[in-house]
ZAMARGU-4260 file (C-alpha; in steps of 0.2 Angstrom, whole numbers, plus 5000, padded with zeros to 4 digits):
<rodrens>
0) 5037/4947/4864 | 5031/4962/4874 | 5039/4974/4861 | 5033/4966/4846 | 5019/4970/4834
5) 5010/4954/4841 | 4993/4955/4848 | 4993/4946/4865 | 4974/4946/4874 | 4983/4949/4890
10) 5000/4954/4898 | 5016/4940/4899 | 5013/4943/4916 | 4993/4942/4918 | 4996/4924/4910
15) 5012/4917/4920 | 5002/4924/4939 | 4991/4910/4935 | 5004/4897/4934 | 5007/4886/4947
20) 5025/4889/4947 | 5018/4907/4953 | 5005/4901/4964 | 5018/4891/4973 | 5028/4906/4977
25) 5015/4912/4984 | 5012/4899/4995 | 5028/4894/4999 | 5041/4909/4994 | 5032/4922/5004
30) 5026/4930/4989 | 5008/4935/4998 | 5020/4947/5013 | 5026/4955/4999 | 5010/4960/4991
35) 4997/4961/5007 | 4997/4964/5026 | 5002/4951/5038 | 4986/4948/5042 | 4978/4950/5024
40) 4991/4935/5019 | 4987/4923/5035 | 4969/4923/5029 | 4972/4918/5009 | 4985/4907/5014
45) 4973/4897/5024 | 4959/4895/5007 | 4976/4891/4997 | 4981/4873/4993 | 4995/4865/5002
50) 5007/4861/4991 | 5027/4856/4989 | 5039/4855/4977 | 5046/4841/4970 | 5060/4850/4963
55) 5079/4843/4973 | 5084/4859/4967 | 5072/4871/4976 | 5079/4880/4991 | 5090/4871/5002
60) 5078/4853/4997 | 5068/4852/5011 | 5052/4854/5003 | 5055/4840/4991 | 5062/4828/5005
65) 5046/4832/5014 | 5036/4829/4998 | 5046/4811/4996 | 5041/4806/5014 | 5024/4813/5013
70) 5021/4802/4997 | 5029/4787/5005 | 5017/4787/5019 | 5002/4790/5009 | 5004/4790/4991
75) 4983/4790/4990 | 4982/4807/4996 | 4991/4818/4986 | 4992/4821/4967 | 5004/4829/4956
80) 5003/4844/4944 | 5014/4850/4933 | 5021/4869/4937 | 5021/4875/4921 | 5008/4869/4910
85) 4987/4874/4914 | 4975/4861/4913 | 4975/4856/4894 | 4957/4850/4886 | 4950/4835/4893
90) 4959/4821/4890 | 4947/4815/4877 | 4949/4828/4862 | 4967/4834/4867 | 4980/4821/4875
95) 4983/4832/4891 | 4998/4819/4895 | 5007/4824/4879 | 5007/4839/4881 | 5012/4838/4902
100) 4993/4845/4909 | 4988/4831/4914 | 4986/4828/4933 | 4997/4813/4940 | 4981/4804/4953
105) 4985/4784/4955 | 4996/4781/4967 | 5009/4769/4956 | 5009/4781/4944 | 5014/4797/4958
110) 5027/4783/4965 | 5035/4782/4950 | 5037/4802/4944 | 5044/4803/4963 | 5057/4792/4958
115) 5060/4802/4939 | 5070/4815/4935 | 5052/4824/4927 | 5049/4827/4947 | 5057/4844/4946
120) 5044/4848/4934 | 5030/4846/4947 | 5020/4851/4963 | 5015/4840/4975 | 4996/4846/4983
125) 4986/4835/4997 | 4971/4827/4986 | 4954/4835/4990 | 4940/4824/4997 | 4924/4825/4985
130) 4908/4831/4992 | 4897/4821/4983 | 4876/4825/4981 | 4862/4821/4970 | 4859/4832/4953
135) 4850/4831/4938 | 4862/4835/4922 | 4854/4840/4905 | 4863/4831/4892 | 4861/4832/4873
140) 4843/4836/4879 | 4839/4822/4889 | 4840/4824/4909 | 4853/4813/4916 | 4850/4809/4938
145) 4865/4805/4946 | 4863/4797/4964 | 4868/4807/4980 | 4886/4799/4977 | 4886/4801/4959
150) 4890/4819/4958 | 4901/4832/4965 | 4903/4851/4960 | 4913/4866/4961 | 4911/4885/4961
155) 4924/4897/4954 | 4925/4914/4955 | 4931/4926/4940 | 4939/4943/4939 | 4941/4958/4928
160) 4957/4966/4927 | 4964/4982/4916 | 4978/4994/4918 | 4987/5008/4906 | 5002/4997/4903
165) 5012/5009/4916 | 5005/4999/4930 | 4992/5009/4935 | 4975/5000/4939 | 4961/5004/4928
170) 4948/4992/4934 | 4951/4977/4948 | 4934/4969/4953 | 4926/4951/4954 | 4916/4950/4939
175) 4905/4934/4943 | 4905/4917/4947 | 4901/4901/4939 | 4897/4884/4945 | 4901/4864/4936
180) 4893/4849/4940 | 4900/4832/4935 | 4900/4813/4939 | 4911/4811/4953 | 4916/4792/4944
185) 4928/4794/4928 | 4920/4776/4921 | 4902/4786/4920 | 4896/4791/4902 | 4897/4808/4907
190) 4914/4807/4914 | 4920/4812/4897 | 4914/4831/4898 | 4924/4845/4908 | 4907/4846/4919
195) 4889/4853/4917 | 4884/4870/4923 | 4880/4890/4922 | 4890/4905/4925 | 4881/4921/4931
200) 4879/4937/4924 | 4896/4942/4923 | 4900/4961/4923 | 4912/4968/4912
</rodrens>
């Protein structure tokens, strides 16, 4: 596809870093000493989700005998993701569980794709507690209150990367920062949406 006529917005490789299957190598295959110092590598790997695979396959399987027992103590307190697919729409205008992006939450249903040959097709990562606090959404015009337990947000940071196709770095630098807000209850009206919010003034 490289070599083709096709014009691609990125790099095959710029798309499959931010895969899961990538990330997890990161994590778990020692991919960050290869790319950083020691010590640059011990401080991302503490901001980075733990994670295992759920893959018999992987390595010696250790990791996903330590996933099994992990969800057989708690299946509350993990979810599952699929390595390979993104998230995928919203669930309401695309079906994210056709087309494998949707994120395996209840614990029946994380019990039963333990037991399922589809496992090998998926990371295992610690559920993150919500921080829920009071907002004020704009909706459709209207402004919405949700209650101090009502809403939960995230921040995400974005970058800006460029090179000459011979791998040498044109330009490498945060380019802003964007924050969502949404109701932290999926029965909410507003549950629907991928979340309300503002990005800065990103740089290009």
């Amino acid at each position: 596809m490289e070599l083709s006529n096709a014009i691609i917005s990125s790099s095959l490789g710029c798309r499959l870093a931010h895969r899961r299957k990538a990330q997890h190598a990161y994590v778990r295959g020692g991919g960050l000493d290869r790319l950083l110092s020691f010590s640059e590598a011990k401080v991302l790997r503490t901001a980075l989700p733990q994670q295992w695979s759920l893959d018999p396959a992987q390595g010696d399987g250790s990791e996903e005998r330590e996933a099994q027992a992990l969800i057989l103590a708690n299946p509350g307190a993990f979810v599952a993701k699929n390595v390979l697919r993104p998230r995928t729409g919203s669930g309401v205008t695309q079906d994210r569980l056709a087309s494998g992006g949707q994120i395996v939450t209840e614990p029946d249903d994380l019990m039963n794709l333990a037991r399922s040959d589809a496992r090998a097709w998926y990371l295992l990562f610690r559920k993150v507690a919500l921080l829920p606090h009071e907002a004020e959404i704009v909706h459709n015009g209207t402004v919405q209150h949700l209650s101090a337990t009502e809403a939960a947000s995230e921040v995400a940071a974005f970058g800006c990367y460029l090179d000459d196709g011979a791998g040498n770095v044109i330009m490498d630098q945060v380019a802003g920062f964007g924050a969502r807000t949404r109701p932290t209850q999926s029965t909410h009206p507003l549950a629907a949406a991928l979340g309300y919010g503002a990005l800065n003034a990103v740089r290009t």
